[in-house]
MARKOLMAR-639831 format. One record per residue: x, y, z of N, C-alpha, C, O in turn; residue number from 1; residue in one letter. Coordinates in Angstrom, 3 decimals, decimal comma. Example, Ala and Ser with C-alpha at 12.3 -4.5 7.8 and 13.67 -1.06 7.14 Angstrom:
BEGIN
n.u/n.v/n.w/ca.u/ca.v/ca.w/c.u/c.v/c.w/o.u/o.v/o.w/k/r
13,190/-5,690/7,800/12,300/-4,500/7,800/13,200/-3,300/7,800/14,236/-3,319/8,465/1/A
12,850/-2,250/7,080/13,670/-1,060/7,140/12,900/0,030/7,870/13,409/1,138/8,039/2/S
***
This chain:
BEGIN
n.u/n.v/n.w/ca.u/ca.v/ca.w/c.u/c.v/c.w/o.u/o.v/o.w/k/r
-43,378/-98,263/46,667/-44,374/-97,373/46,125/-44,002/-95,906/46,365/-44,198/-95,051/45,502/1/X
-43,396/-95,605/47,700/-42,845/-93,942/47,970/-42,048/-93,626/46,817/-42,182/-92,617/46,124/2/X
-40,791/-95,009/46,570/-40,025/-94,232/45,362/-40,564/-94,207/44,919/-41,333/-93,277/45,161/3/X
-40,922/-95,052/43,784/-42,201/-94,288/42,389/-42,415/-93,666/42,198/-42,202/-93,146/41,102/4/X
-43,221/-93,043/43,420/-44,145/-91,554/43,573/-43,027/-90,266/43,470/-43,194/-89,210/42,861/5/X
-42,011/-90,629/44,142/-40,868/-89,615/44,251/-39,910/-89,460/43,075/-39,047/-88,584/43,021/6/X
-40,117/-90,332/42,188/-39,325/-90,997/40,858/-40,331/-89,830/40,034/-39,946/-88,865/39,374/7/X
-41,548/-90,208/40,276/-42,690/-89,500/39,457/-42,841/-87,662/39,074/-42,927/-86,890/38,119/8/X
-42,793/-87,691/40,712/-42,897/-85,957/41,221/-41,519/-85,608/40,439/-41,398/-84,702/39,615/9/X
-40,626/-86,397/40,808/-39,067/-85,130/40,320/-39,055/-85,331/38,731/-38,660/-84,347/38,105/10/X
-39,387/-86,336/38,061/-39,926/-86,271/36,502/-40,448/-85,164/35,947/-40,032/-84,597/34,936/11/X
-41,489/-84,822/36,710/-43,010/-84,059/36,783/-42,108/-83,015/36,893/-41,534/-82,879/35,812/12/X
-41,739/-82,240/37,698/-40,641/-81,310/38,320/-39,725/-80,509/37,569/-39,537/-79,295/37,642/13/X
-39,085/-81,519/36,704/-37,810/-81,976/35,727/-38,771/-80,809/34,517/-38,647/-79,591/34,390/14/X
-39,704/-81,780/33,775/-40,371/-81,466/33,126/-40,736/-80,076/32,725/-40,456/-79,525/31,660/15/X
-41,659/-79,402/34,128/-41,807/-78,206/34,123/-41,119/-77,281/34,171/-41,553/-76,168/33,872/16/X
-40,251/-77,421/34,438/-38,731/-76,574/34,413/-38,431/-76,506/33,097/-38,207/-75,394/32,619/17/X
-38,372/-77,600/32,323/-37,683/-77,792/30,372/-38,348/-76,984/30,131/-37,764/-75,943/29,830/18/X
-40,537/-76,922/30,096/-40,833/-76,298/29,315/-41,862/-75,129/29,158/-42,802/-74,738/28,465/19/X
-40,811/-74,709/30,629/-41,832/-73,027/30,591/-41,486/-71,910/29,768/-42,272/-70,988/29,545/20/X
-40,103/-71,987/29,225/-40,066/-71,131/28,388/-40,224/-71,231/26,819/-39,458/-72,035/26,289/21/X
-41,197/-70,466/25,890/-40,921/-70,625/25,137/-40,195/-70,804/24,182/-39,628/-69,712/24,160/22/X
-39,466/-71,786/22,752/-38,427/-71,525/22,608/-38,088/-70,558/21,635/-38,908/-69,791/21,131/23/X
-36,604/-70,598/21,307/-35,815/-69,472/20,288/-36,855/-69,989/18,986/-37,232/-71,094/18,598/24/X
-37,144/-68,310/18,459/-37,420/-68,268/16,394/-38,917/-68,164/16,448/-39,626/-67,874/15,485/25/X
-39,322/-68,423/17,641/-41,404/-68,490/17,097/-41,224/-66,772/16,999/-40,410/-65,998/17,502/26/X
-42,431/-66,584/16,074/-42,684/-65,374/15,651/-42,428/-65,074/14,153/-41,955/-66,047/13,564/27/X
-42,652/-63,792/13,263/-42,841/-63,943/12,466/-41,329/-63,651/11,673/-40,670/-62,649/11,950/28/X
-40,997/-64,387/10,931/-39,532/-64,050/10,609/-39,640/-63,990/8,662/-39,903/-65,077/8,147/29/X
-39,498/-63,121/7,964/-39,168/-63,421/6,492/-40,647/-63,626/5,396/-40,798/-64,204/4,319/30/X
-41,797/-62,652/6,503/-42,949/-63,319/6,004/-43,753/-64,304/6,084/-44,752/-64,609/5,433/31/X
-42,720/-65,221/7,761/-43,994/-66,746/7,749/-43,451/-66,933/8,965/-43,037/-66,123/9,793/32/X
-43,510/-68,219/8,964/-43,343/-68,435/10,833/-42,446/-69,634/10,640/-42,500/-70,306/9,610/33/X
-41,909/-69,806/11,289/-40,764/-70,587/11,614/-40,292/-72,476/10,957/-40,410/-73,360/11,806/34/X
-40,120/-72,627/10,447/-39,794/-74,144/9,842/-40,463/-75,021/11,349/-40,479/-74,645/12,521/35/X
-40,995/-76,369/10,681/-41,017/-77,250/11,749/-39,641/-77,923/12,401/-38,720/-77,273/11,906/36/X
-39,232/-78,675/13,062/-38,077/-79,472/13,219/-38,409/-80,859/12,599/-39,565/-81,280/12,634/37/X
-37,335/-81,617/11,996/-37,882/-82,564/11,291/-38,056/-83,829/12,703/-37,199/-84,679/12,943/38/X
-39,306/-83,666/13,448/-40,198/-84,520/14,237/-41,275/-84,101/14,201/-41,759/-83,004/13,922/39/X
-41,960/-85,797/14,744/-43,677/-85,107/14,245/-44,545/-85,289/15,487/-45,481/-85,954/15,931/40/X
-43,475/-84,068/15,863/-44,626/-82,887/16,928/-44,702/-81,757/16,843/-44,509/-80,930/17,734/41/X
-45,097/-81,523/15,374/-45,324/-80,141/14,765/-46,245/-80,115/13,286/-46,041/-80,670/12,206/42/X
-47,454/-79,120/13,808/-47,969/-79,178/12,306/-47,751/-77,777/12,018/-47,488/-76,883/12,822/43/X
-47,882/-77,713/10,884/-47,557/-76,308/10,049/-48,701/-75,861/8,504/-49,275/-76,566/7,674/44/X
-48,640/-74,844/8,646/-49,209/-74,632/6,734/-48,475/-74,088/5,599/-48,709/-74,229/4,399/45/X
-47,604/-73,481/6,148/-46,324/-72,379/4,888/-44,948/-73,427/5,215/-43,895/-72,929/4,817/46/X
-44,821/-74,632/5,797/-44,098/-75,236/5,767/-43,406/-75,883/4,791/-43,945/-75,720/3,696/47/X
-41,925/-76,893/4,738/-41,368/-77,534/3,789/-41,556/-78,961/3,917/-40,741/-79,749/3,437/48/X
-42,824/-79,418/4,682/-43,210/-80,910/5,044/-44,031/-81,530/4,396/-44,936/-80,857/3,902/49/X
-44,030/-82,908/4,173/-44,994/-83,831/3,071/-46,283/-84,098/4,232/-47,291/-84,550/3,688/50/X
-46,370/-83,954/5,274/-47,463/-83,879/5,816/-48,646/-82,634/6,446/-49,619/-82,685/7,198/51/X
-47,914/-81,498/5,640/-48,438/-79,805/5,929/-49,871/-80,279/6,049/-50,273/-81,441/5,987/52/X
-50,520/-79,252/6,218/-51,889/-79,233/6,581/-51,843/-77,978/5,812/-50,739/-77,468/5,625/53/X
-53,138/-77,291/5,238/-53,133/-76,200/3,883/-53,965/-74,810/5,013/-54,533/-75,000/6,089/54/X
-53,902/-74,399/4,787/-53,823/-72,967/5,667/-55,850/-72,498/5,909/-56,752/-72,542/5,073/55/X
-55,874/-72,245/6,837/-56,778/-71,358/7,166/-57,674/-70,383/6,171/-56,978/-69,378/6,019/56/X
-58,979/-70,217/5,381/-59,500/-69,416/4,747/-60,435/-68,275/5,391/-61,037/-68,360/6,462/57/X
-60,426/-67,562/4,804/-61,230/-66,047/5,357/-61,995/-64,925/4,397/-61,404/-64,588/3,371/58/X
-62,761/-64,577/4,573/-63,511/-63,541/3,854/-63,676/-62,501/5,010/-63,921/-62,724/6,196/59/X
-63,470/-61,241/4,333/-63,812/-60,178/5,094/-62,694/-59,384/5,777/-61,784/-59,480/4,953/60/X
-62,362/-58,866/6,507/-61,009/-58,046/7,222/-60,304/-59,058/7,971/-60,918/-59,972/8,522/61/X
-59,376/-58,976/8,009/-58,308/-59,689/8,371/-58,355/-59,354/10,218/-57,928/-60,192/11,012/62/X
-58,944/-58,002/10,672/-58,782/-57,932/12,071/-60,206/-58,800/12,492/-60,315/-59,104/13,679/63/X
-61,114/-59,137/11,703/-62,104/-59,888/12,322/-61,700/-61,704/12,411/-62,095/-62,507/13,256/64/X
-60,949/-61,908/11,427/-60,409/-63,110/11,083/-59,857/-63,476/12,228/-60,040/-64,556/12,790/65/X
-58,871/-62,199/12,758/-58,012/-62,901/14,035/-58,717/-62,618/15,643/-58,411/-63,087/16,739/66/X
-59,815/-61,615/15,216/-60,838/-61,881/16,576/-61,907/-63,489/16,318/-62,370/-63,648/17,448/67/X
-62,032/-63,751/16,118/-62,536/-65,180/15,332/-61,485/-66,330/15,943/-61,801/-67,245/16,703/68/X
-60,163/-66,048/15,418/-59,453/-66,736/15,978/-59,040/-67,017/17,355/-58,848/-68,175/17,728/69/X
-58,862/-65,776/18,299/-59,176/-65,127/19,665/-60,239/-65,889/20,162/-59,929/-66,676/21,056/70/X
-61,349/-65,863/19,836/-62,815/-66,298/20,523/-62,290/-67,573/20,287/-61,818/-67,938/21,364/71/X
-62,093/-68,617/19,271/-61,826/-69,912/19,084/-61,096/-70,374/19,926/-61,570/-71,400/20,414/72/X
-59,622/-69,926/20,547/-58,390/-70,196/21,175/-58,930/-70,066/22,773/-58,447/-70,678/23,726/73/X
-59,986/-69,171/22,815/-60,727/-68,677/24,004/-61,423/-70,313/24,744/-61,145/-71,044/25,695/74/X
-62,798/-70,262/23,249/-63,294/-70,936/23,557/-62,958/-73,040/23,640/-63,813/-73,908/23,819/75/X
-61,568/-73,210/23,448/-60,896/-74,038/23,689/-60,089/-74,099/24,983/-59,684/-75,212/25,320/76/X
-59,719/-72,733/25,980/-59,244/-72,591/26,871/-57,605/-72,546/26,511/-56,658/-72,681/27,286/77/X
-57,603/-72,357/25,365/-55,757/-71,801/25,308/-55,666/-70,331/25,053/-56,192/-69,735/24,113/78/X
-54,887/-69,789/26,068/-54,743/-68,658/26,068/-53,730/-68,270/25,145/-52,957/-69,137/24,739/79/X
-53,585/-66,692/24,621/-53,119/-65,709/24,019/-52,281/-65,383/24,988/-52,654/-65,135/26,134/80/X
-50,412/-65,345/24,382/-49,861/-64,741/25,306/-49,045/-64,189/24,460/-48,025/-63,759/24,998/81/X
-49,110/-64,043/23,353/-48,618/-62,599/22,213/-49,512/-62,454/21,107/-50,061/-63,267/20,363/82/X
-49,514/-61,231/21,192/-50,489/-60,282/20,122/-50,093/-59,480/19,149/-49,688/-58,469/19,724/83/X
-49,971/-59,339/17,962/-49,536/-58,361/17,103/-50,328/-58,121/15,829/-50,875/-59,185/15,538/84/X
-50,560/-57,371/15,132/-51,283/-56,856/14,024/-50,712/-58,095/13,177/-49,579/-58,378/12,786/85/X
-52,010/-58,738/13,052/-51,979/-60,221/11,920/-51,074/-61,005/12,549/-50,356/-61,527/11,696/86/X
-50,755/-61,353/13,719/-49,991/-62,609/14,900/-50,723/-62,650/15,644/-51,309/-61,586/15,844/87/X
-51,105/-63,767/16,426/-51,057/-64,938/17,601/-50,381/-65,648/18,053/-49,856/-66,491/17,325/88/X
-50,166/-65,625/19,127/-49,156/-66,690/20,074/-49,842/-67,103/20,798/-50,192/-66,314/21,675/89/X
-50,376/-68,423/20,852/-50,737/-69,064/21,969/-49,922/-70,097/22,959/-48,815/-70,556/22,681/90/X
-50,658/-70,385/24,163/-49,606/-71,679/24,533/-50,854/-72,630/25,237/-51,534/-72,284/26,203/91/X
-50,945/-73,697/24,614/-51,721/-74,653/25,083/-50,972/-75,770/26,569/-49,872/-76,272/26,800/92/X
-51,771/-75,745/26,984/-51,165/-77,052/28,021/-51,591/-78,002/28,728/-52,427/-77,734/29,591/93/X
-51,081/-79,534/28,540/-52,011/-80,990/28,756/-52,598/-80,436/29,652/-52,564/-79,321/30,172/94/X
-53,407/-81,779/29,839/-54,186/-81,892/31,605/-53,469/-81,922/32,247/-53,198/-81,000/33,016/95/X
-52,387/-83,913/32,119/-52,102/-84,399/33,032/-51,259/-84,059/33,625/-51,164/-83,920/34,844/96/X
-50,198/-83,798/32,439/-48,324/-83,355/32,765/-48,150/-82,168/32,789/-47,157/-81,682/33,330/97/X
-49,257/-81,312/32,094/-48,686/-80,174/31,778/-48,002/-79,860/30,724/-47,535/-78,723/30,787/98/X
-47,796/-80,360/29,903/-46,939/-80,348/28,353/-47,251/-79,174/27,652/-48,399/-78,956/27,264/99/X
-46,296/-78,383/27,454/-46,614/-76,779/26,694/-46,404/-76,818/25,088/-45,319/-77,125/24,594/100/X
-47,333/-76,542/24,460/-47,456/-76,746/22,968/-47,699/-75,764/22,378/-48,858/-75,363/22,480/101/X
-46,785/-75,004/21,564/-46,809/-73,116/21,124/-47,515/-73,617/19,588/-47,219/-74,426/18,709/102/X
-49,016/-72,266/19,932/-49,514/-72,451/18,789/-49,127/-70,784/17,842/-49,131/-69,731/18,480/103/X
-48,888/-70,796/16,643/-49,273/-69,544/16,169/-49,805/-69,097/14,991/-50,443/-69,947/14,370/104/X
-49,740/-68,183/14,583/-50,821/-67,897/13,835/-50,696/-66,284/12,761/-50,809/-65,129/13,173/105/X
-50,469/-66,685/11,525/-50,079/-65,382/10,606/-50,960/-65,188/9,773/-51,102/-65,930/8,801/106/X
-51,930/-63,846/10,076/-52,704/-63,534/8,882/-52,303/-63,297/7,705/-51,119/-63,185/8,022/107/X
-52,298/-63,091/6,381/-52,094/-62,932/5,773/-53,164/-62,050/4,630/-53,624/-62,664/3,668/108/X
-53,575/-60,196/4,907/-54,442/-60,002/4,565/-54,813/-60,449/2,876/-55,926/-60,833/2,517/109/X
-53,907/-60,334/2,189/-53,983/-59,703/0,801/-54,140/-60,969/0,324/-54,219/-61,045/-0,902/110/X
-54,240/-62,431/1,215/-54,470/-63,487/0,706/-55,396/-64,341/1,175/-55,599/-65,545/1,023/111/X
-55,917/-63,477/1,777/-57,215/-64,065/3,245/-57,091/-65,602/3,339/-57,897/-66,521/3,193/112/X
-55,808/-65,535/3,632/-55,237/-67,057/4,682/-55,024/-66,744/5,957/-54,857/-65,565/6,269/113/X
-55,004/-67,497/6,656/-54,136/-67,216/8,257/-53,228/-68,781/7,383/-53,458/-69,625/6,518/114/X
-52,013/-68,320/8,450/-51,277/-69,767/8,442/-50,821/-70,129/9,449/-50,529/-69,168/10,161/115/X
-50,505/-71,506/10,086/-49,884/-71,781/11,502/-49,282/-72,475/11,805/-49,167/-73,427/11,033/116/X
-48,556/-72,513/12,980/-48,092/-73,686/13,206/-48,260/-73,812/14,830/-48,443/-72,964/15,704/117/X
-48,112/-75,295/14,859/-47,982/-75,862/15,957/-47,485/-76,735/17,048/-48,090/-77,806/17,012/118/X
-46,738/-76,692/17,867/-45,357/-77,311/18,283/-45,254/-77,523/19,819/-45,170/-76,673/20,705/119/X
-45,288/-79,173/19,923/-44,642/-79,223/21,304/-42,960/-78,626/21,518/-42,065/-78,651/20,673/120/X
-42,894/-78,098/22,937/-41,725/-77,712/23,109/-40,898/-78,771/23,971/-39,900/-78,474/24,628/121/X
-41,548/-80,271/23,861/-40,331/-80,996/24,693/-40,922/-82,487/24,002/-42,047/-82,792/23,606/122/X
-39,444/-83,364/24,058/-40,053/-84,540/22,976/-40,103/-84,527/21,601/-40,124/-83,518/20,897/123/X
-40,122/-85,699/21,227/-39,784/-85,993/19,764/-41,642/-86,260/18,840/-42,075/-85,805/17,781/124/X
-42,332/-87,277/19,994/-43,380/-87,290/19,354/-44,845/-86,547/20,262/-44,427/-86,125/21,340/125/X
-45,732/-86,399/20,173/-46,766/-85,738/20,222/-47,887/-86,897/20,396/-48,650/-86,589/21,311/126/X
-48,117/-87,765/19,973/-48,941/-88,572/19,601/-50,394/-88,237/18,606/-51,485/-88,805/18,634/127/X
-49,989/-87,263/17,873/-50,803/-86,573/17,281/-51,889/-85,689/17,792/-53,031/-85,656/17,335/128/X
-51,314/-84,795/19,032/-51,911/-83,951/19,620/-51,885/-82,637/19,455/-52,519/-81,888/20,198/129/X
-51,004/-82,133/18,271/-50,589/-80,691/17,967/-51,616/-80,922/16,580/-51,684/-79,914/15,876/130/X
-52,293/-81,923/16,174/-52,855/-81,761/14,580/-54,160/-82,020/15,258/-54,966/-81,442/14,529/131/X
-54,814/-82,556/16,229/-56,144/-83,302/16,749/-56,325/-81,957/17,376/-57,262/-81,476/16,740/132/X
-55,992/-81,188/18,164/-56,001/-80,035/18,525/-56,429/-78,969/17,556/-57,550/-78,525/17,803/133/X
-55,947/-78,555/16,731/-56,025/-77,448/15,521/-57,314/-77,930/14,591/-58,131/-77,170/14,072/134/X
-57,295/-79,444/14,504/-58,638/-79,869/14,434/-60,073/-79,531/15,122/-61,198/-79,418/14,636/135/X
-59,754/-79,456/15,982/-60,852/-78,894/16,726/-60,887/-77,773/17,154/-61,741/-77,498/17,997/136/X
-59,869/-76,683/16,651/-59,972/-75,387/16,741/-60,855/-75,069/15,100/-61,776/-74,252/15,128/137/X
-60,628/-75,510/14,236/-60,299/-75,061/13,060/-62,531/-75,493/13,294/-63,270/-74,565/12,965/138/X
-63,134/-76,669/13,758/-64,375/-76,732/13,614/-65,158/-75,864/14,571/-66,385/-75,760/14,556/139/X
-64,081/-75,060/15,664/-64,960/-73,844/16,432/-64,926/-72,630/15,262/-65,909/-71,950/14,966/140/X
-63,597/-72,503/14,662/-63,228/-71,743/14,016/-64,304/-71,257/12,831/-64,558/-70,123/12,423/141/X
-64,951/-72,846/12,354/-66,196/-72,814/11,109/-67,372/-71,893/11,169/-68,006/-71,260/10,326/142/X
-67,453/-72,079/12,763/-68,940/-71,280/13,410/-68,927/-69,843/12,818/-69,993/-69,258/12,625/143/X
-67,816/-69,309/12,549/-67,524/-68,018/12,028/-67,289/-67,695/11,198/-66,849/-66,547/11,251/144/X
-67,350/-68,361/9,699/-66,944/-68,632/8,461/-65,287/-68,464/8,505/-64,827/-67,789/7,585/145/X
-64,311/-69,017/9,499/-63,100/-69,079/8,794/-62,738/-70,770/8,123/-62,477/-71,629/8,965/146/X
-62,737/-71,108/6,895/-62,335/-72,747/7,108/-60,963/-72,644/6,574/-60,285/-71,689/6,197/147/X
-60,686/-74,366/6,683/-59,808/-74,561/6,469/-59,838/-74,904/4,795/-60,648/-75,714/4,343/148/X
-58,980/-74,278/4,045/-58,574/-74,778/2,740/-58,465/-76,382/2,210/-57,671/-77,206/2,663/149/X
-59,440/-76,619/1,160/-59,426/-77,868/0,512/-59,427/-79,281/1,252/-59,158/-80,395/0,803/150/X
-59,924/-78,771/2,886/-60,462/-79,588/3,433/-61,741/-79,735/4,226/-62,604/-78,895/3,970/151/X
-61,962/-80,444/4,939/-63,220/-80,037/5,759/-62,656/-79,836/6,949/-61,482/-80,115/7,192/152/X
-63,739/-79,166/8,043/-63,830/-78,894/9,456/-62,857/-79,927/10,218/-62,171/-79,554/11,170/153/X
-62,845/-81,084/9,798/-62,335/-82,629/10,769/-60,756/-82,896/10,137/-60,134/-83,848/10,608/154/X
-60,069/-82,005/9,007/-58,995/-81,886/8,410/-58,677/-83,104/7,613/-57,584/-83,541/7,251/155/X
-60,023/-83,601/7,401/-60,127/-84,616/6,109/-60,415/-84,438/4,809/-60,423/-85,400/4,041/156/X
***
């Protein structure tokens, strides 16, 4: 049982080390944000994937859109750890393991979209925790009139 536990901790250990740093390309590059990798532990909206999710809607100024978004990311407990005129960077992270999952976020005034994406930084699959997540940002998000495009609150 000691090994295990010691098998466990240096896993655990291992782990946190892979994924404290964020990785290379998030941010805004060419007008959008970064391609997914073809695994599905990443959702996106300006993406080249058959499973995209359709972007964020907004009425009104684009700096209230992304305070909206702020309070939402707030009131989920994922913090903001880059800021820029029409960008968000967040970084979400599990309970158990700690698993760091970069969220972000591109206004787009002149089209009152935001668009985003969202990405574990270690691992192939997610278990559908980068789309169940944004799900339930996107129904704090409603409280404030931002929705999501051609779907509902639950991303159905």
């Amino acid at each position: 049982m000691v090994i295990f536990a010691a098998i466990m901790v240096g896993l655990w250990i291992v782990v946190q080390f892979l994924v404290r740093n964020a990785p290379e390309g998030l941010g805004v590059h060419e007008g959008g944000l970064a391609e997914c990798p073809d695994t599905p532990n990443c959702v996106c909206s300006n993406c080249e994937r058959a499973d995209k999710m359709p972007p964020l809607e907004f009425s009104g100024e684009a700096a209230a859109a992304q305070g909206a978004l702020k309070s939402a990311l707030r009131a989920k407990g994922i913090p903001v750890v880059a800021e820029q005129e029409n960008y968000l960077h967040a970084v979400a992270t599990t309970l158990l393991m700690r698993f760091k999952d970069d969220l972000e976020f591109l206004i787009v005034p002149e089209e009152k979209k935001i668009h985003f994406r969202s990405a574990s930084r270690l691992g192939k699959s997610d278990l559908g925790k980068n789309r169940a997540r944004l799900n339930e940002l996107f129904v704090e998000l409603k409280k404030s009139g931002v929705r999501v495009g051609n779907v509902n609150a639950e991303g159905k």
